[in-house]
C-alpha positions as CSV (number, residue, x, y, z in Angstrom):
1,X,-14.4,-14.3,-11.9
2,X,-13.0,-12.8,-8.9
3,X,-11.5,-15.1,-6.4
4,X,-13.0,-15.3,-3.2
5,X,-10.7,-13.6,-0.9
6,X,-10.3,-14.8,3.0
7,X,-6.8,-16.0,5.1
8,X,-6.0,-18.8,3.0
9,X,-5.9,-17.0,-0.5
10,X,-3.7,-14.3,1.2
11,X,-1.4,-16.7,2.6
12,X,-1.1,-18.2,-0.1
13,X,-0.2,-15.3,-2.0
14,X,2.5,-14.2,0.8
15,X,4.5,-17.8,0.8
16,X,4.4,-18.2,-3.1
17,X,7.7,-16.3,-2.8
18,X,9.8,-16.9,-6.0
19,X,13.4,-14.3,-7.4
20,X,10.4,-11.6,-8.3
21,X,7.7,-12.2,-5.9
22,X,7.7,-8.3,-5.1
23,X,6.3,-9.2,-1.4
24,X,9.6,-11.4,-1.0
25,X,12.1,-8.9,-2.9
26,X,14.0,-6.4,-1.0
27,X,11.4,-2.8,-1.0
28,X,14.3,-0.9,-3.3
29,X,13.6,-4.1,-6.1
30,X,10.3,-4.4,-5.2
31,X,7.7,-2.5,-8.0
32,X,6.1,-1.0,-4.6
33,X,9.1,1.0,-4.2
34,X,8.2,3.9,-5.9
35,X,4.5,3.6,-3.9
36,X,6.7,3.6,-0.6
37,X,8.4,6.5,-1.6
38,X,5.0,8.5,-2.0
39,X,4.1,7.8,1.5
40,X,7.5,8.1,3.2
41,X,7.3,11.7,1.6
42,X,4.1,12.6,3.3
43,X,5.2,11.3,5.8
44,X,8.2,13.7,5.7
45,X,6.2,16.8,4.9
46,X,3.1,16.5,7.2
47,X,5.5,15.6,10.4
48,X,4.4,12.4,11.5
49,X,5.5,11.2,14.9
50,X,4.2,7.7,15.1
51,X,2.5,5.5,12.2
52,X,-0.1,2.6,12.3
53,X,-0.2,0.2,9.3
54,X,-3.0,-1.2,8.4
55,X,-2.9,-4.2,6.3
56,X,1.7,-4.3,6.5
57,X,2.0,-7.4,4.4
58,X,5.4,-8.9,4.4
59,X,6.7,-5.5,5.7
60,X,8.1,-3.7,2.8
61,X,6.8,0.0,3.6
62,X,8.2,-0.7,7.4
63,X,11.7,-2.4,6.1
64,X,12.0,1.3,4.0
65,X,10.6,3.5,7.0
66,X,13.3,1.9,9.5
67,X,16.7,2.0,7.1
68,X,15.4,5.6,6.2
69,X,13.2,7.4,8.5
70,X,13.2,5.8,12.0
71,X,9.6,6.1,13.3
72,X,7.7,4.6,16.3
73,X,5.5,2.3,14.2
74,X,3.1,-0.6,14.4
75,X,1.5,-2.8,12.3
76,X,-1.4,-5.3,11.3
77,X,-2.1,-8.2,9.1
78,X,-5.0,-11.1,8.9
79,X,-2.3,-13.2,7.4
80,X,-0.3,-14.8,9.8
81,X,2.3,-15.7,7.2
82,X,2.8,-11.7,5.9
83,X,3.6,-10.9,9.6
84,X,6.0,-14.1,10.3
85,X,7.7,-12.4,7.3
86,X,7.7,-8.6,8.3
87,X,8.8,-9.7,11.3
88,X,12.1,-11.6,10.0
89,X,12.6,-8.7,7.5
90,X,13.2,-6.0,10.1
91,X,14.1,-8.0,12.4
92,X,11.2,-6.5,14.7
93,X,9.0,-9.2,17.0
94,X,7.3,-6.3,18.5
95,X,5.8,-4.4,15.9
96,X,4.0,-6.4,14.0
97,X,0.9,-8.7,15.1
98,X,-2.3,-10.7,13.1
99,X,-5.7,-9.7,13.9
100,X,-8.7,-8.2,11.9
101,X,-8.6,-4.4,10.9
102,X,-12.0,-4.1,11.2
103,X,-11.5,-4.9,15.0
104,X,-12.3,-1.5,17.0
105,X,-10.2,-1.9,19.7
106,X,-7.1,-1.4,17.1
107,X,-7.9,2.2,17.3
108,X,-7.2,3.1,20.7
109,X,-3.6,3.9,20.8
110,X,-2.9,7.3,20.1
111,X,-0.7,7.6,16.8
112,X,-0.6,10.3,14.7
113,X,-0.7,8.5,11.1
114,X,-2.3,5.9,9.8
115,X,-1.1,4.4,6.8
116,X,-3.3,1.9,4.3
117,X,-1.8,1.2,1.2
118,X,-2.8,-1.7,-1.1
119,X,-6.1,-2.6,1.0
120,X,-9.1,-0.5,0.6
121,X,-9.5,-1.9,-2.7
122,X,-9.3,-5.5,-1.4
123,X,-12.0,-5.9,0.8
124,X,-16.3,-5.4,1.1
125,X,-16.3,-2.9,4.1
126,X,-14.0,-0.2,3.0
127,X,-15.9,2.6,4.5
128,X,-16.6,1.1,7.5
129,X,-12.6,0.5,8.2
130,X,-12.4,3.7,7.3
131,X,-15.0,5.0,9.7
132,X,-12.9,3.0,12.9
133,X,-10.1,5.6,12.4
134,X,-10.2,8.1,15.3
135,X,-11.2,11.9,14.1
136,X,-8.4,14.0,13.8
137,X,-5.7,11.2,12.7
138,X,-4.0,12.0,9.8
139,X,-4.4,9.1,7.1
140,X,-2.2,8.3,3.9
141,X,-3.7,5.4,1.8
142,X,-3.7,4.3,-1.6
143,X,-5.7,2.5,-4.1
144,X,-5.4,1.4,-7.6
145,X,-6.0,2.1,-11.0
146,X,-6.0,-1.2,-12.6
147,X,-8.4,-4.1,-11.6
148,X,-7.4,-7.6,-10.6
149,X,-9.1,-10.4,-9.8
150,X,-8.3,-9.8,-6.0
151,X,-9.8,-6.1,-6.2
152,X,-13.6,-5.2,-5.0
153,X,-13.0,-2.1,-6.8
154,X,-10.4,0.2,-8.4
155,X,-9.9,4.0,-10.0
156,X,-9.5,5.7,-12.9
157,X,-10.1,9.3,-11.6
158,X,-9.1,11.5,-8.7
159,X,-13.3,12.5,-8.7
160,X,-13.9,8.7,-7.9
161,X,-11.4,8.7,-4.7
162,X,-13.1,11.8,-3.1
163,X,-16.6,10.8,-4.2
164,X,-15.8,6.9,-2.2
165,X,-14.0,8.6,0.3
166,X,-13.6,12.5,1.0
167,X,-17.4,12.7,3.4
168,X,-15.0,10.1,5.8
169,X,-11.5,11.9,5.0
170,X,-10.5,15.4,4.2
171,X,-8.4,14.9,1.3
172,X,-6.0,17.3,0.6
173,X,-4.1,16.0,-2.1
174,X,-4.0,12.8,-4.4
175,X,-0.5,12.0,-6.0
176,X,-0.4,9.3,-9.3
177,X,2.3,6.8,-9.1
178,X,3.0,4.7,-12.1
179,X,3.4,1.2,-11.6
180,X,6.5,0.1,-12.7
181,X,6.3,-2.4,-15.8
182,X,8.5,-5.3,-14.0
183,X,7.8,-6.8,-10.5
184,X,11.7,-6.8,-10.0
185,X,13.2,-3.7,-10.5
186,X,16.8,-4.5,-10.3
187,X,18.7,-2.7,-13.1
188,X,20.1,-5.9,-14.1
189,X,16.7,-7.4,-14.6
190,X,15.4,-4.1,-16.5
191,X,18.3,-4.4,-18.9
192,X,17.7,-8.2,-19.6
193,X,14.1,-7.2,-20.5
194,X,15.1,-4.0,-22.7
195,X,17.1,-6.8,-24.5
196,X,14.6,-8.7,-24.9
197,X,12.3,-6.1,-26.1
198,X,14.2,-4.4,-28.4
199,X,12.1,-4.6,-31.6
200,X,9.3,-3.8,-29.6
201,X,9.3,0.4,-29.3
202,X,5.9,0.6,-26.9
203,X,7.3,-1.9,-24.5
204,X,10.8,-0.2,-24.5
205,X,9.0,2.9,-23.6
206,X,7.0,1.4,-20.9
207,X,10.1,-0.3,-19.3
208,X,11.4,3.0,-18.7
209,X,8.6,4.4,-17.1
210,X,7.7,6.6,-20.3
211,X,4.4,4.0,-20.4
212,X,0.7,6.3,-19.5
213,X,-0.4,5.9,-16.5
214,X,-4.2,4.8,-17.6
215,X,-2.5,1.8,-20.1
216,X,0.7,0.8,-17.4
217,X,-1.1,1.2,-14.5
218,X,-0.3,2.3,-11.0
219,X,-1.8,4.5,-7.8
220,X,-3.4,7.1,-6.5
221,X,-1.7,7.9,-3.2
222,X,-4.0,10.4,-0.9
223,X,-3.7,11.8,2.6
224,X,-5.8,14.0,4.5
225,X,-7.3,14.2,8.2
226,X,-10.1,11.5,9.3
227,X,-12.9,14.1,9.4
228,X,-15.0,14.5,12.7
229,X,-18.6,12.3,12.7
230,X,-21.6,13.8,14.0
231,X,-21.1,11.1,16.8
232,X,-17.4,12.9,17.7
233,X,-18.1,15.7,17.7
């Protein structure tokens, strides 16, 4: 049964914290790193002048964007505790703020990216978050693989993504990232685990990222333009 998802279960999730929490860790330990690194590269190649998070978490993706690719950037979170800690990561008061992103008035500044990784999946009204996003914004999201008991949905094929999603976004390319096996990736922890697993050849395999990407897990990171409406046009 899925668990009923709303501020409190988020919160929750985002104070847990814990040495391998991956929304506490450091982004470069963190098993979203390689995710980040997906985005910050279309992010690179498309020329982005100014980004808009939606859905920032504890700030991971932002920590990465400002040691690596200073941006103007902004970024939203329901969960007042993810923002108290994006906030203390980078050190940042004014970029980061809670409100809904299914709030309309969130879409009137002018960036030129919006980012929205780790979120379509979690909530009912997908499309219609989708359909807030001003025509002509280019958008770099992701979505999983795997299902959890926090996901309304997840994907096994590229087809599914463009079938959910491509009438509201012209996708022009879909990446798969594996998910790494560990939540901390810290060479120090990946060694105390091949230790560990030793005897066991699959799991070896799948530590170092050798695992398939249908059995391990991980993302499908797509970006496109927000297509035009009949209403926008």
């Amino acid at each position: 049964m899925k668990k009923a998802q709303n501020h409190t279960t988020y919160d929750e999730m985002f104070a847990k914290g814990g040495k391998d929490d991956p929304y506490q860790l450091p982004y470069w330990l963190s098993c979203y790193y390689p995710m980040y690194l997906a985005v910050l590269d279309e992010i690179k190649s498309n020329g982005c002048s100014s980004v808009f998070e939606i859905g920032c978490g504890t700030g991971g993706l932002a920590h990465l964007l400002k040691d690596r690719h200073p941006i103007e950037y902004r970024g939203v979170d329901f969960s007042s505790v993810a923002i108290e800690k994006a906030v203390k990561r980078t050190n940042n008061p004014d970029a980061f703020f809670v409100a809904d992103a299914l709030s309309p008035e969130l879409y009137q500044n002018t960036e030129s990216t919006i980012i929205c990784t780790e979120v379509l999946e979690h909530i009912p009204q997908d499309l219609k978050l989708v359909e807030l996003w001003p025509a002509g914004t280019y958008c770099i999201c992701s979505v999983p693989n795997y299902d959890s008991q926090y996901h309304e949905r997840f994907f096994k094929e590229e087809t599914e993504i463009i079938s959910r999603y491509g009438h509201l976004i012209e996708i022009n390319k879909i990446k798969r990232i594996k998910k790494p096996i560990l939540e901390n990736i810290a060479k120090s922890n990946l060694l105390r685990h091949l230790r560990w697993n030793r005897y066991r050849p699959k799991r070896l395999l799948e530590l170092l990222g050798f695992g398939d990407f249908d059995e391990v897990g991980g993302w499908f990171v797509f970006s496109g333009k927000r297509r035009s409406t009949e209403n926008e046009e």
